[in-house]
C-alpha positions as protocol buffer text, in pm:
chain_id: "A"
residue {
  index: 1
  type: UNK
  ca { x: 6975 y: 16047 z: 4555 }
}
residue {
  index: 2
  type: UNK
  ca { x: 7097 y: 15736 z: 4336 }
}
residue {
  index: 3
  type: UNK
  ca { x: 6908 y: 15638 z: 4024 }
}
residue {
  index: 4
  type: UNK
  ca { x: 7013 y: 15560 z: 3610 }
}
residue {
  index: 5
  type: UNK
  ca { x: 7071 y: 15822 z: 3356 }
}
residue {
  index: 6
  type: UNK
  ca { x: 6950 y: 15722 z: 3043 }
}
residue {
  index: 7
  type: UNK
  ca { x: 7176 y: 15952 z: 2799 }
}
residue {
  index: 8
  type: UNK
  ca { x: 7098 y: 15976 z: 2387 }
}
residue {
  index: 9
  type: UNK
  ca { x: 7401 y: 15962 z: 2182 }
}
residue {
  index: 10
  type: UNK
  ca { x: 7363 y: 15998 z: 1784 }
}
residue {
  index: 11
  type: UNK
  ca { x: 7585 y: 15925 z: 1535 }
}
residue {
  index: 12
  type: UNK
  ca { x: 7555 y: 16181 z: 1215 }
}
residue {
  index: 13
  type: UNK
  ca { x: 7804 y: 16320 z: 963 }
}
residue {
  index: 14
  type: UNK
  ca { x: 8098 y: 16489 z: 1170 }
}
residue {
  index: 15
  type: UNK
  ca { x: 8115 y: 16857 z: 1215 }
}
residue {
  index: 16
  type: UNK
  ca { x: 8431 y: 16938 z: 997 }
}
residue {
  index: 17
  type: UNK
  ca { x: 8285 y: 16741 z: 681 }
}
residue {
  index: 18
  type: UNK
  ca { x: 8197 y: 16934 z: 401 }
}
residue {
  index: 19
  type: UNK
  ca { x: 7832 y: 16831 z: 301 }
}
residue {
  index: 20
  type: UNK
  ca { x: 7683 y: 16716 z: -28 }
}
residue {
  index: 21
  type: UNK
  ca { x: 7330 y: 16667 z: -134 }
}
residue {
  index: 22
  type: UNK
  ca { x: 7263 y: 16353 z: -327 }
}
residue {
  index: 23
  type: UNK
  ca { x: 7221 y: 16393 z: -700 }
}
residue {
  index: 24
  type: UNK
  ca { x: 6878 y: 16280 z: -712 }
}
residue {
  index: 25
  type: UNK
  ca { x: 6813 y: 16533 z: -434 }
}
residue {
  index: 26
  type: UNK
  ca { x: 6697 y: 16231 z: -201 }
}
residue {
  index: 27
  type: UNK
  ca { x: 6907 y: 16354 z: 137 }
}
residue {
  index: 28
  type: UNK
  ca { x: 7270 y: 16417 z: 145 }
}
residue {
  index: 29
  type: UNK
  ca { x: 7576 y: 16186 z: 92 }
}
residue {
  index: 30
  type: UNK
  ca { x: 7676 y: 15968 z: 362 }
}
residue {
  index: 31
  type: UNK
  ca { x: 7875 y: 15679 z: 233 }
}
residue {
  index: 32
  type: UNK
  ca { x: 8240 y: 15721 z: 284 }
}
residue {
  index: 33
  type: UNK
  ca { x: 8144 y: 15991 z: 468 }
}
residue {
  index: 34
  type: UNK
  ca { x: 8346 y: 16051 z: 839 }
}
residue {
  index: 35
  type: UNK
  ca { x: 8035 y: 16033 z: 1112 }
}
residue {
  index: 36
  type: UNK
  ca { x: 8109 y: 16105 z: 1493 }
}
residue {
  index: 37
  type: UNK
  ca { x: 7861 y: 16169 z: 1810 }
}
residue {
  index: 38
  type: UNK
  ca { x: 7682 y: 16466 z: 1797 }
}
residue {
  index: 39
  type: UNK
  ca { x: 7849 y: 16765 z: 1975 }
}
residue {
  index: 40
  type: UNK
  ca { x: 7512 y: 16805 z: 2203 }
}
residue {
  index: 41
  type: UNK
  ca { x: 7539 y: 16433 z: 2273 }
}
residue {
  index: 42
  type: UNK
  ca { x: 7924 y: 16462 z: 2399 }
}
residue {
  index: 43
  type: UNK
  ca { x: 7834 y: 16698 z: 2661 }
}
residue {
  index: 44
  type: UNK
  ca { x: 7501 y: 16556 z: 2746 }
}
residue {
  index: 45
  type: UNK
  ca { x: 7774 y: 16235 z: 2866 }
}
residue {
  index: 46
  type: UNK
  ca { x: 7987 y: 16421 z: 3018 }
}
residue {
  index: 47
  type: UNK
  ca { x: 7719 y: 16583 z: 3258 }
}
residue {
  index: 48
  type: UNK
  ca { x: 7562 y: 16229 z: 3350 }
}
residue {
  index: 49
  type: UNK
  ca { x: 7864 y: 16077 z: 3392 }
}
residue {
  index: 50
  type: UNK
  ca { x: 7969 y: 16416 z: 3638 }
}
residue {
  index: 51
  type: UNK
  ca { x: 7660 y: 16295 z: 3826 }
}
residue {
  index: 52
  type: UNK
  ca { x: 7764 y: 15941 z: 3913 }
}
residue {
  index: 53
  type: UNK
  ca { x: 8082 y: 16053 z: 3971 }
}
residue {
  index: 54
  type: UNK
  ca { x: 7968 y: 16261 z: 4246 }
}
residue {
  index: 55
  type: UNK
  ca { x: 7791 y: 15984 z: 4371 }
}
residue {
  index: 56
  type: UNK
  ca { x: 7475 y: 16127 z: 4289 }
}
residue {
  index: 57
  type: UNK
  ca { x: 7370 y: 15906 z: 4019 }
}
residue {
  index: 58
  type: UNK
  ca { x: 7463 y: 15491 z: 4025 }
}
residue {
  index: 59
  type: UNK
  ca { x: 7470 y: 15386 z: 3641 }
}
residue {
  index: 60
  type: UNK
  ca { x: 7482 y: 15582 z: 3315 }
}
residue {
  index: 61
  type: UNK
  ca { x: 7336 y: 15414 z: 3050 }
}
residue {
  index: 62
  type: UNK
  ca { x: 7413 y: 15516 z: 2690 }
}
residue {
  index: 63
  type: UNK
  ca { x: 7139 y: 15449 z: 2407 }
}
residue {
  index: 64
  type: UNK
  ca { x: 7160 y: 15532 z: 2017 }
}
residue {
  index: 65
  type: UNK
  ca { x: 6916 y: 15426 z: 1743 }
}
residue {
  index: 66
  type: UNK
  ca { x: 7037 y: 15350 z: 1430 }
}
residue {
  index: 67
  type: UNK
  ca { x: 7217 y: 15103 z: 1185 }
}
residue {
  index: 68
  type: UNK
  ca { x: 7507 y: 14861 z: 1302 }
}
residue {
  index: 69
  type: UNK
  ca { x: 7768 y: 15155 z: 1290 }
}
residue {
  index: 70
  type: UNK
  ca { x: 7567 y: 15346 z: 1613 }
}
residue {
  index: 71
  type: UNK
  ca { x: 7737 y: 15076 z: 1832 }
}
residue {
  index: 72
  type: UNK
  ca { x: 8068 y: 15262 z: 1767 }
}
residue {
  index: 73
  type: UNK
  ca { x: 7880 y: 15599 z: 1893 }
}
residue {
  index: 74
  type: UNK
  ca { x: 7775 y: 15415 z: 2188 }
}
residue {
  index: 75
  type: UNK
  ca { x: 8156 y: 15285 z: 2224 }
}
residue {
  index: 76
  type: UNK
  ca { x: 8273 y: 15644 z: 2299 }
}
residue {
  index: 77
  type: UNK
  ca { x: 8023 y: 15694 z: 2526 }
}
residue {
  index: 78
  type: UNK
  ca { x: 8152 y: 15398 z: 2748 }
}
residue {
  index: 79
  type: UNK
  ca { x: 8472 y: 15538 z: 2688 }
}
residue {
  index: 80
  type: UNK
  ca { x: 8374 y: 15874 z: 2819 }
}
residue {
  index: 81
  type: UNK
  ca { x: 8225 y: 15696 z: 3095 }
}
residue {
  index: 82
  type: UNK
  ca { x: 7913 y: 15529 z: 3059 }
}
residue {
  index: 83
  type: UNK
  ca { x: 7874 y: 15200 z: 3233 }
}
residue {
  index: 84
  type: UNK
  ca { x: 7663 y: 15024 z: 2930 }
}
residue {
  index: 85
  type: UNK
  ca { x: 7476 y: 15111 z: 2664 }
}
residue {
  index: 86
  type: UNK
  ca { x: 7190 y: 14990 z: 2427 }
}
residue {
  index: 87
  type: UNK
  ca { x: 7131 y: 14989 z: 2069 }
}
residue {
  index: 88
  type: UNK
  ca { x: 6827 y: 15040 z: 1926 }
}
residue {
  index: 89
  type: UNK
  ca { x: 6809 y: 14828 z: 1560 }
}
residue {
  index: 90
  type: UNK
  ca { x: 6689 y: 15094 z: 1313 }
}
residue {
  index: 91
  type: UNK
  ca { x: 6732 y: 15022 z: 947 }
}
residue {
  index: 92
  type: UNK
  ca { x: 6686 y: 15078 z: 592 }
}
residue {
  index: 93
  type: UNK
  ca { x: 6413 y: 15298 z: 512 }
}
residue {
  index: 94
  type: UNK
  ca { x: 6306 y: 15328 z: 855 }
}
residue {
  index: 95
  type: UNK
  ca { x: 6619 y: 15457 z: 967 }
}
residue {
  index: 96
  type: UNK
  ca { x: 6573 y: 15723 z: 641 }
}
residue {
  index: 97
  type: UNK
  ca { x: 6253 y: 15840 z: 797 }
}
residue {
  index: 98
  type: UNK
  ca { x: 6377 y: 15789 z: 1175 }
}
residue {
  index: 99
  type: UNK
  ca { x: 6253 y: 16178 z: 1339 }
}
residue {
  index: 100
  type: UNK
  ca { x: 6219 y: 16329 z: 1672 }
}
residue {
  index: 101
  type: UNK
  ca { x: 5888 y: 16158 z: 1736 }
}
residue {
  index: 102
  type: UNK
  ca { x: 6051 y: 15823 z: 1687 }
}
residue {
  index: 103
  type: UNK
  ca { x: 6353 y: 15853 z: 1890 }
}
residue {
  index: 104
  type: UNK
  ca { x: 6144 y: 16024 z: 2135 }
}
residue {
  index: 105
  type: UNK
  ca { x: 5938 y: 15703 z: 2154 }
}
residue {
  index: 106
  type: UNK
  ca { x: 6160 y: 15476 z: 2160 }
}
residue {
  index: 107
  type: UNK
  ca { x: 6353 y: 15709 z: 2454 }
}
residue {
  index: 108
  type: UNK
  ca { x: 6064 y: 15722 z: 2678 }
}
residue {
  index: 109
  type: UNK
  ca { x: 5958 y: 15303 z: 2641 }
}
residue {
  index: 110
  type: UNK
  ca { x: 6362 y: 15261 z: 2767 }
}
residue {
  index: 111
  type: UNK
  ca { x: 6342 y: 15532 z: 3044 }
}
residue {
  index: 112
  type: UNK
  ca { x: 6038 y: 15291 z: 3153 }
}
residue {
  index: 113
  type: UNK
  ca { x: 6173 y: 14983 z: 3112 }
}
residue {
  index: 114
  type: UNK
  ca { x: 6506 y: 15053 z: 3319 }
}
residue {
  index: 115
  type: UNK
  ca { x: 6338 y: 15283 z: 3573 }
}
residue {
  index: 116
  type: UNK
  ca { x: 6548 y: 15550 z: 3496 }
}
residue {
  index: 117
  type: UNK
  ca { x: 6531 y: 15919 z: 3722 }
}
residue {
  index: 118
  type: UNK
  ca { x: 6660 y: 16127 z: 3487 }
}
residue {
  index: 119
  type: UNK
  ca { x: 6699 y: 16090 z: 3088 }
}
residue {
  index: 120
  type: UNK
  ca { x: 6985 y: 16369 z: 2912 }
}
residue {
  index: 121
  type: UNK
  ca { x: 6991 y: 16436 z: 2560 }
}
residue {
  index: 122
  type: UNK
  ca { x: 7167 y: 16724 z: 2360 }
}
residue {
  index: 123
  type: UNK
  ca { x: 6942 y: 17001 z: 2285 }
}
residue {
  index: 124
  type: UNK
  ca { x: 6982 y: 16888 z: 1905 }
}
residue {
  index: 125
  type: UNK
  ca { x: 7165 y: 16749 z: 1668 }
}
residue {
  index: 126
  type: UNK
  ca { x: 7402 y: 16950 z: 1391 }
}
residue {
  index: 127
  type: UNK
  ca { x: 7204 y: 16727 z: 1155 }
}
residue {
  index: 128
  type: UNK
  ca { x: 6832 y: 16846 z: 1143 }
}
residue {
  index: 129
  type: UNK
  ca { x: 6871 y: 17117 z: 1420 }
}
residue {
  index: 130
  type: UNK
  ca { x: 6510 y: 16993 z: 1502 }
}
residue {
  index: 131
  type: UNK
  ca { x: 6565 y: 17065 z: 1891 }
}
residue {
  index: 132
  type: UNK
  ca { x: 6286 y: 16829 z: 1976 }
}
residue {
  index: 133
  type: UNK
  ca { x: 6370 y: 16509 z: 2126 }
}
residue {
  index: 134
  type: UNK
  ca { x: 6391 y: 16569 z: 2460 }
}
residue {
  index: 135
  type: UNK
  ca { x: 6068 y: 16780 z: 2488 }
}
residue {
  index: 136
  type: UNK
  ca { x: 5879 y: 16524 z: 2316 }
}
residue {
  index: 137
  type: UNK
  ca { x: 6034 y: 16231 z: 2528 }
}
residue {
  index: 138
  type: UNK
  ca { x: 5919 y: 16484 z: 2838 }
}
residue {
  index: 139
  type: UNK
  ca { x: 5607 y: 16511 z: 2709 }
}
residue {
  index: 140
  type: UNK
  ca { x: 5541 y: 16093 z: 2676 }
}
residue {
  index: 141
  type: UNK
  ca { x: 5640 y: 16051 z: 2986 }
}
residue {
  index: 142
  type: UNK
  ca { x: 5467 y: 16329 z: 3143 }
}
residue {
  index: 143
  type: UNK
  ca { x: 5781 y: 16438 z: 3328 }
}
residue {
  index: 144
  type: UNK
  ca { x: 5917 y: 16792 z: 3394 }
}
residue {
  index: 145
  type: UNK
  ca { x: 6194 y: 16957 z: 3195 }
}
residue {
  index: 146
  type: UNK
  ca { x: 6476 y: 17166 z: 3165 }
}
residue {
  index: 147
  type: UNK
  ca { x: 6603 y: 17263 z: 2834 }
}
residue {
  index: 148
  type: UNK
  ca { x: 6884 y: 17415 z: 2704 }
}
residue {
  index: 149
  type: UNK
  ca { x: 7061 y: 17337 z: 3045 }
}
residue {
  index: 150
  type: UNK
  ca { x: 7380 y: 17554 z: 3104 }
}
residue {
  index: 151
  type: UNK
  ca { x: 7422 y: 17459 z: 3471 }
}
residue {
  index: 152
  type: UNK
  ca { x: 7277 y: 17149 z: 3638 }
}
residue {
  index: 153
  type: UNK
  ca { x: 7264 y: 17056 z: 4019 }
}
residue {
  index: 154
  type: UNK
  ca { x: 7103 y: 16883 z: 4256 }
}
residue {
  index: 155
  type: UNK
  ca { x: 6838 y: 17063 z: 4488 }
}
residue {
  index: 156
  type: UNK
  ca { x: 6704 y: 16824 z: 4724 }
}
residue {
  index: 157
  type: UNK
  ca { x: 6445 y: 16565 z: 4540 }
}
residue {
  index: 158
  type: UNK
  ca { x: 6484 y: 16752 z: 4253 }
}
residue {
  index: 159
  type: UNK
  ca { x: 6688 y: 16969 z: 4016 }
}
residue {
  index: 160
  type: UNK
  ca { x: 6786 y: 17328 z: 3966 }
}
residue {
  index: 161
  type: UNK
  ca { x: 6855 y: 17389 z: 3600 }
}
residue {
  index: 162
  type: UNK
  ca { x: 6971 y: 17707 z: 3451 }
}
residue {
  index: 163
  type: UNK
  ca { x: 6845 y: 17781 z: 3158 }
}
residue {
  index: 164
  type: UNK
  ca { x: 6993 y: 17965 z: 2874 }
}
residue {
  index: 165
  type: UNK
  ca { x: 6714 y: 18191 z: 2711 }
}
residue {
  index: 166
  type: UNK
  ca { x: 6691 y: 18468 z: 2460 }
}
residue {
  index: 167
  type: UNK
  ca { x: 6696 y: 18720 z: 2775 }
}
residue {
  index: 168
  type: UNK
  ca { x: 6989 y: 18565 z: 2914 }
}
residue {
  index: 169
  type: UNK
  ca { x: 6939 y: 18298 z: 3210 }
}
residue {
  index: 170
  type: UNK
  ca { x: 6678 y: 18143 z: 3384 }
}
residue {
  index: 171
  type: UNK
  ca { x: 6651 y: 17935 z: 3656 }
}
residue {
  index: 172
  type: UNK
  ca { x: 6405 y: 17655 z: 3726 }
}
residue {
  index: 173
  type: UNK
  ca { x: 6349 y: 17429 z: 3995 }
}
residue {
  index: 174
  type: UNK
  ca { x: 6208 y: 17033 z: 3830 }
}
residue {
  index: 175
  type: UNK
  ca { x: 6128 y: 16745 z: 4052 }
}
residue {
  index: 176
  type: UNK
  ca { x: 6298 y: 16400 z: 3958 }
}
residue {
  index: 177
  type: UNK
  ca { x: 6222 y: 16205 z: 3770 }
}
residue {
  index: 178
  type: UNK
  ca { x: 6292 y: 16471 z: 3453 }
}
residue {
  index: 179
  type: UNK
  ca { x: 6459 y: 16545 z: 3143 }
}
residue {
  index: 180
  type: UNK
  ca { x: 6723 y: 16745 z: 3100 }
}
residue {
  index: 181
  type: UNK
  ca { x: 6886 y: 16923 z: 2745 }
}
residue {
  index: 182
  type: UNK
  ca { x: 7208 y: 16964 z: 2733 }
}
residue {
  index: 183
  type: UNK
  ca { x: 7282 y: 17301 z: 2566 }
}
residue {
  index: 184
  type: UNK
  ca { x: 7686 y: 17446 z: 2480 }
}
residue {
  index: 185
  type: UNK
  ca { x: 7787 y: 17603 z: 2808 }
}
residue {
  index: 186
  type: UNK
  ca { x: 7646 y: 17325 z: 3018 }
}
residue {
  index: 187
  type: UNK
  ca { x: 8017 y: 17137 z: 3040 }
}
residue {
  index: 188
  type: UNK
  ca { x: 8315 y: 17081 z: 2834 }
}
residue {
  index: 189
  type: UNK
  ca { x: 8326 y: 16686 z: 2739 }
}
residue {
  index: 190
  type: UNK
  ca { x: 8665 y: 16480 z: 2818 }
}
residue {
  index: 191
  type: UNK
  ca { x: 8874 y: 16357 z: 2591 }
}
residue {
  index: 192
  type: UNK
  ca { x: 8877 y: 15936 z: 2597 }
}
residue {
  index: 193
  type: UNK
  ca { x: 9144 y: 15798 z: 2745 }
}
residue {
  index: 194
  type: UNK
  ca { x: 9371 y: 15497 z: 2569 }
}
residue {
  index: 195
  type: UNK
  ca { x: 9306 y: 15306 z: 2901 }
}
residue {
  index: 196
  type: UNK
  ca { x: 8904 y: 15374 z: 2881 }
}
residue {
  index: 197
  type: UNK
  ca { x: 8904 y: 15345 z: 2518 }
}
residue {
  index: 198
  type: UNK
  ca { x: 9048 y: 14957 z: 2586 }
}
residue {
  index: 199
  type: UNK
  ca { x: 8801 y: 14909 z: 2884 }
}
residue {
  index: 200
  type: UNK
  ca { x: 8496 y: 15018 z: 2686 }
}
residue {
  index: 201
  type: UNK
  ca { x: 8531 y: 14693 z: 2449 }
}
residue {
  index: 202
  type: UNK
  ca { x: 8453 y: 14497 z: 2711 }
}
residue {
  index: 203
  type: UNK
  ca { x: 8109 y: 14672 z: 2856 }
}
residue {
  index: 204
  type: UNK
  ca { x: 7828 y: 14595 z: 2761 }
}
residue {
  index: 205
  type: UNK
  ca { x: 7610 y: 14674 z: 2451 }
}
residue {
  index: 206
  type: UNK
  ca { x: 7251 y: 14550 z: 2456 }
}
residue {
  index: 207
  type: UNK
  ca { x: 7087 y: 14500 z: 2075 }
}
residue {
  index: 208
  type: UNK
  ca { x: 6694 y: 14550 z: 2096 }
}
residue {
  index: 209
  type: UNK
  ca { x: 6432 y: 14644 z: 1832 }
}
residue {
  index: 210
  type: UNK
  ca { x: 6158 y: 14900 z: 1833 }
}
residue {
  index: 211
  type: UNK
  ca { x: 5902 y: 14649 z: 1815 }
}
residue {
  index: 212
  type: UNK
  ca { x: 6005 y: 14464 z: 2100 }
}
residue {
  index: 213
  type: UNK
  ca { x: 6002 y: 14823 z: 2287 }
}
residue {
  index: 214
  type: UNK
  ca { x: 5600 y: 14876 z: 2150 }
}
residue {
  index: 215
  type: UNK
  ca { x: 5729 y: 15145 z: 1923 }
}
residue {
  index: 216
  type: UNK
  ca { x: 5581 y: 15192 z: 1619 }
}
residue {
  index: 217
  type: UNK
  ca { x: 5824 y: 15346 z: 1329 }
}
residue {
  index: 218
  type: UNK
  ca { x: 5523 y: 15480 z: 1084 }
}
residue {
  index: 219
  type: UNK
  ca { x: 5666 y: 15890 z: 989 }
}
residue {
  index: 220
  type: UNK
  ca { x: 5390 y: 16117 z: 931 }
}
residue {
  index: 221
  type: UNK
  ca { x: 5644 y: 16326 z: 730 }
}
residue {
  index: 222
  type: UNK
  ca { x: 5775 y: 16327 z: 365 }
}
residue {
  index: 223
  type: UNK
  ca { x: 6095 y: 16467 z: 231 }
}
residue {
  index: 224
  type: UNK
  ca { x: 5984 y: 16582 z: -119 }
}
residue {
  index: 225
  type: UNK
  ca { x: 6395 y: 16724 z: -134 }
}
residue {
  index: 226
  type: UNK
  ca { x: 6665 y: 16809 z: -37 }
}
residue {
  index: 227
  type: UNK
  ca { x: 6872 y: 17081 z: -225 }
}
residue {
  index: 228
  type: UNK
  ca { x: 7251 y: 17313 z: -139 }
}
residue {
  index: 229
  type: UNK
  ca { x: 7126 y: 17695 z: -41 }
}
residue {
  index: 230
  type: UNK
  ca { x: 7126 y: 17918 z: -279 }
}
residue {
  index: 231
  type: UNK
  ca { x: 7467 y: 18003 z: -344 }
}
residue {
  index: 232
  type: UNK
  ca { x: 7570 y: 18386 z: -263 }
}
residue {
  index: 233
  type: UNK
  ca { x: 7641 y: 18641 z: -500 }
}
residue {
  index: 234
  type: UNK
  ca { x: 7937 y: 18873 z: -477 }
}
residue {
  index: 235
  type: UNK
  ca { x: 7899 y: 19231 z: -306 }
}
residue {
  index: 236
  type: UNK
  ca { x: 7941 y: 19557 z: -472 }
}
residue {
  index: 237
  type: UNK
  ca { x: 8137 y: 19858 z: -352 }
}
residue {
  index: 238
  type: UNK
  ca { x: 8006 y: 20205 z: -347 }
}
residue {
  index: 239
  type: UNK
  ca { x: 8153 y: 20506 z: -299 }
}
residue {
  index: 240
  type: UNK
  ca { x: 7909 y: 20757 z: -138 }
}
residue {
  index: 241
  type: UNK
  ca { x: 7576 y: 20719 z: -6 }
}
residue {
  index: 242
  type: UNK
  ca { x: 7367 y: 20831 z: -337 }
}
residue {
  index: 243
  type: UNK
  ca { x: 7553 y: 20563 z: -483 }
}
residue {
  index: 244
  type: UNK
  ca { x: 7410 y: 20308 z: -229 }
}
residue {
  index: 245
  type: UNK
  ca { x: 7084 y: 20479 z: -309 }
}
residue {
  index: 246
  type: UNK
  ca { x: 7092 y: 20442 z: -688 }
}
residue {
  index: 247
  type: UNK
  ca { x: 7247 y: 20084 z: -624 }
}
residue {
  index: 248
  type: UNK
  ca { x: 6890 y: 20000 z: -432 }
}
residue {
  index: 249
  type: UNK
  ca { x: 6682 y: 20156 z: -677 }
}
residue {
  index: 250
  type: UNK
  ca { x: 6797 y: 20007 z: -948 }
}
residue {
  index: 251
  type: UNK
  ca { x: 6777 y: 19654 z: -829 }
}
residue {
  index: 252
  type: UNK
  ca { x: 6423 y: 19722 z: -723 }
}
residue {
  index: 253
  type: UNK
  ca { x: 6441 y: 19719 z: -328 }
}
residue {
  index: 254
  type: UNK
  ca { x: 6389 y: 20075 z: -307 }
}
């Protein structure tokens, strides 16, 4: 079996950054703000690049879709491994109002055009936790899927991908060409090396547009806005169980 991986990578606000809703409660502050690939995304590289290395898979392409700054996403995905990658122009307000349905889109017009066998994404982003990108992207192209993959490998013209469910595991059997998710357990993602850091500069980074993919931006969705959790109040000790009782009553759950 040799074909491309088309893999998602997508820059958001890194993990380990504290974050802060705007003050007119428009989306959360992202200038100045540290951003890094997606966790999902990392080992949704990893396991395509695993693939070609085991000869299984020819080229690894890495896409992201997103302002001028994505191109340094796609940059540690060549440095991971990924022989080129593409960046989709998205901008201004319609990068604000860039969802699942859009990158999902915009995925399945590129799996197309490069004649891709199999297309990896992470099974979310730590961003909108929507979850929906690669089941939507499935769905346009009317290819099977395997979500939240913990264990990928190839089973004759096809995969077999175990599943991570409530229940525990499941495994499921998907002729190629398909889309995979990557879920936590599926891999743990190498660190890039100085050498492949210096060796990514030099591959390749296609610039395209949506439009010139025959995708059309227009969200169906509004943020009316965006506002912190409620912030939690302080517990209360008690020292028997009539106490807990009383406690209960009087704040009217009992």
């Amino acid at each position: 079996m040799s074909g491309r991986v088309l893999v998602g990578v997508k820059r958001v606000i890194d993990y380990a950054v504290k974050i802060r809703v705007k003050p007119d409660k428009t989306g959360v502050v992202t200038d100045g703000v540290k951003h890094s690939m997606n966790p999902f995304c990392e080992i949704a590289v990893e396991e395509a690049v695993r693939l070609r290395e085991k000869k299984l898979m020819k080229e690894v392409i890495a896409v992201s879709c997103g302002p001028q700054q994505c191109q340094e996403t796609i940059r540690t995905a060549l440095a991971m491994g990924a022989d080129r990658g593409i960046h989709v122009e998205v901008s201004g307000k319609d990068y604000e109002n860039l969802g699942p349905l859009q990158v999902s889109k915009i995925m399945a017009a590129l799996a197309k055009k490069e004649e891709a066998s199999l297309v990896i994404v992470g099974k979310q982003a730590i961003d909108g936790d929507c979850n929906q990108t690669g089941q939507m992207t499935a769905a346009l192209l009317d290819w099977p899927q395997g979500t939240f993959a913990s264990e990928v490998s190839v089973d004759g013209d096809g995969l077999k991908v175990e599943r991570e469910i409530d229940g525990g595991l499941e495994s499921v059997r998907i002729k190629m060409p398909a889309v995979v998710t990557a879920d936590l357990r599926l891999n743990e993602p190498r660190y890039a090396t100085l050498p492949n850091i210096m060796k990514a500069k030099k591959k390749k980074i296609a610039s395209v547009k949506p439009a010139d993919l025959g995708v059309e931006l227009t969200s169906r969705l509004e943020i009316l806005a965006v506002e912190d959790p409620p912030q939690r109040q302080s517990g209360v000790k008690v020292e028997s169980v009539q106490d807990l009782v009383t406690k209960l009553r009087d704040s009217g759950t009992l």
